[in-house]
C-alpha positions, 0 to 999 in steps of 0.5 A: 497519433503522437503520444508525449514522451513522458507515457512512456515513462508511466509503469502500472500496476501487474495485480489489475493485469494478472487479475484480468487474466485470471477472470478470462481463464474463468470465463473458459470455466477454469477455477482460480483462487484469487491471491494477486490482488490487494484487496480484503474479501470482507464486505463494508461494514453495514453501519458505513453503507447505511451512512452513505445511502442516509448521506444520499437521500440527505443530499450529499451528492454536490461539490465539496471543497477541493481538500475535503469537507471540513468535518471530514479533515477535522475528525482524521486530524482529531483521530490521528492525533490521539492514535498516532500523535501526530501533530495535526490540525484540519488545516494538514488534511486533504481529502482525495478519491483514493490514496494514490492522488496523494503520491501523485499530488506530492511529487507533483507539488515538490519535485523538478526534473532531475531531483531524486526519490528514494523509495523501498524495493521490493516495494508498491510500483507506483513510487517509481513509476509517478517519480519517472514519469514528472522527471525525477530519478528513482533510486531504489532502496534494497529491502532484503529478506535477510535483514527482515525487509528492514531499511539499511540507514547505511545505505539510505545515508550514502544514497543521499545527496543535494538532489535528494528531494523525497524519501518514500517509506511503506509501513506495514509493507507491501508485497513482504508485511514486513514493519520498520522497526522503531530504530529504523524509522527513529534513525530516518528521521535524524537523516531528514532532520540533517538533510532537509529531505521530505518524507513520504510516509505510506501508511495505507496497512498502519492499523492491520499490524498484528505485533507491536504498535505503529510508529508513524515517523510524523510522530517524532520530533520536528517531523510533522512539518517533513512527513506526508503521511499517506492514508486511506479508507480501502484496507482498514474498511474494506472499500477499495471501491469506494474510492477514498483516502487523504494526506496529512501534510504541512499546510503549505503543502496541503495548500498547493495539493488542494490546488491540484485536487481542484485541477484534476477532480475538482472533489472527492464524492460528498456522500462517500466523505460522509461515509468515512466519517461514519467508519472513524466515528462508528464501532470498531469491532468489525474492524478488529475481528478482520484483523484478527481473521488476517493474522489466521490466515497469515499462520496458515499461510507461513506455516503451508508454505514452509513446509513445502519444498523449494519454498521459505517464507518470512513471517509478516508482522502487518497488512495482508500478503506473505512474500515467499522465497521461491529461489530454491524451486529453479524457477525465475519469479515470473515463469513461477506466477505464470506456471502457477495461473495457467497449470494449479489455478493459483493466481500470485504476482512475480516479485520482479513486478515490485522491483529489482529486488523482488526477484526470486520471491512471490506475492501472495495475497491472504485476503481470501477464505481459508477453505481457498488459501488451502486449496491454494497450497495443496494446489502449490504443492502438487505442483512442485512434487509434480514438476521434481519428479 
């Protein structure tokens, strides 16, 4: 069989692959502690299940409109509006199974072969990976620990030119949960205001931010009609596997995504819709108590692992993953990772899998118990008096 050129151009995503892994070492009767993958070990909150089994027997289980039910789309304008001032109506959201259509769709819509994205590295792989693969080129934008993972205008500003279509900002941070800061994301916008430059402005990690209050770039002037602000259900709610997000764009735009939501998915699922609306609308104190149980778990963790040695650690200001620096230990970020999975049960991802600049670090995810995340550095620990001596 003959396969297009452009496969293989299409990265994917290293949490999915280690997490295999580490199931098949379980299956030999190994005992891991899962800290690679992205996802919060809290169950959906009962009020959301309970809506969505209502919504079913109800029989929410047809189509919908391609750009999401239009009570939906109404209330996440309604809701982003008031928390994040952006300005917004139902006619700026489309609805998708999940957030990542939203980096796929908006690529699709705006770039042509050759335009240029720059996107944040370290940073989530699929940036680069969906700008290979339609054509486009991927310049990278090095967030260093030195400058708190923080963007460098100096930088940004020289990278740009007459192909530079779509700058990709990602905040709170994965893998470092590091947070722009306000200056930073003030003086990008000027940069797209002066260039005519789009933004793509993931937000997926916005309300699990344990210092400060979000700034959302769309929020600033003339920036709305620039700024795709991505989003989504998976992190705040704990449903990953429910399979919901959406953008917020300019209606033009929104207009052409719908278009390819009805070319790829025709809709996102009715009774899982309504199940969102239930999330926005219900109590948020379950919500909040995950937060602050992540912002413990966080202390643990950069508190753990800066006393060990070899190993410095940045203090994360939002999402769920502290991003250590391992240089120290002699080790390269993915004899690391493997060492660690296969010899102290601790299963992480390489920084080199974030990009270029992600070498010398680790990402562990915190979204597990606090019992595991001990075990996790008294397992880490030994490891590395083991291997010093």
């Amino acid at each position: 069989m003959t396969f297009a050129e452009r496969m293989s151009r299409l990265g994917t995503e290293t949490a999915f692959e280690v997490l295999q892994r580490a199931r098949a070492l379980e299956e030999q009767g190994r005992k891991i502690v899962h800290l690679e993958i992205g996802e919060p070990d809290f169950d959906t909150p009962r009020f959301i299940r309970q809506a969505a089994a209502e919504a079913l027997e109800e029989g929410w289980t047809h189509y919908g409109p391609s750009a999401g039910l239009p009570e939906f789309r109404k209330l996440i304008a309604e809701r982003w509006r008031a928390e994040r001032g952006i300005p917004c109506g139902a006619e700026n959201v489309v609805v998708t199974p999940g957030a990542k259509p939203i980096m796929f769709f908006i690529m699709l819509a705006l770039l042509e072969a050759g335009d240029e994205v720059l996107y944040p590295n370290p940073g989530f792989s699929i940036y680069e990976s969906v700008a290979s693969f339609i054509g486009a080129r991927a310049i990278p934008l090095p967030l260093l620990e030195e400058r708190e993972f923080d963007l460098d205008l100096a930088d940004l500003e020289k990278k740009i030119n007459s192909r530079t279509k779509l700058v990709v900002l990602n905040s709170p941070h994965n893998p470092s949960g590091a947070v722009l800061k306000p200056e930073t994301v003030e003086g990008i916008a000027k940069l797209a205001r002066r260039h005519s430059f789009h933004i793509l402005s993931d937000e997926i990690y916005a309300k699990i931010q344990y210092e400060g209050k979000h700034l959302s770039i769309a929020s600033l002037p003339g920036m709305a009609e620039r700024t795709t602000v991505l989003d989504g259900f998976s992190k705040t709610y704990a449903m990953t596997g429910w399979r919901l997000g959406f953008g917020i764009m300019e209606k033009t735009l929104a207009t052409h995504v719908a278009r390819l939501m009805t070319n790829s998915n025709s809709c996102t699922a009715t009774f899982v819709q309504r199940a969102g609306m239930a999330a926005l609308s219900g109590p948020q104190a379950e919500i909040e108590a995950m937060v602050a149980e992540f912002r413990v778990r966080r202390d643990l963790m950069v508190e753990g692992l800066n006393a060990l040695p070899g190993i410095t650690c940045f203090r994360p200001r939002g999402a769920f993953y502290v991003f250590p620096n391992i240089r120290k230990t002699g080790m390269k970020s993915a004899e690391l990772a493997t060492a660690l999975l296969e010899q102290a049960g601790i299963a992480c991802l390489s920084g080199h899998t974030f990009g270029a600049h992600g070498e010398g670090h680790l990402r562990f995810s915190y979204a597990n118990s606090l019992d595991n995340l001990h075990t996790a550095l008294q397992s880490l620990g030994e490891f590395l008096s083991v291997r010093a001596r």
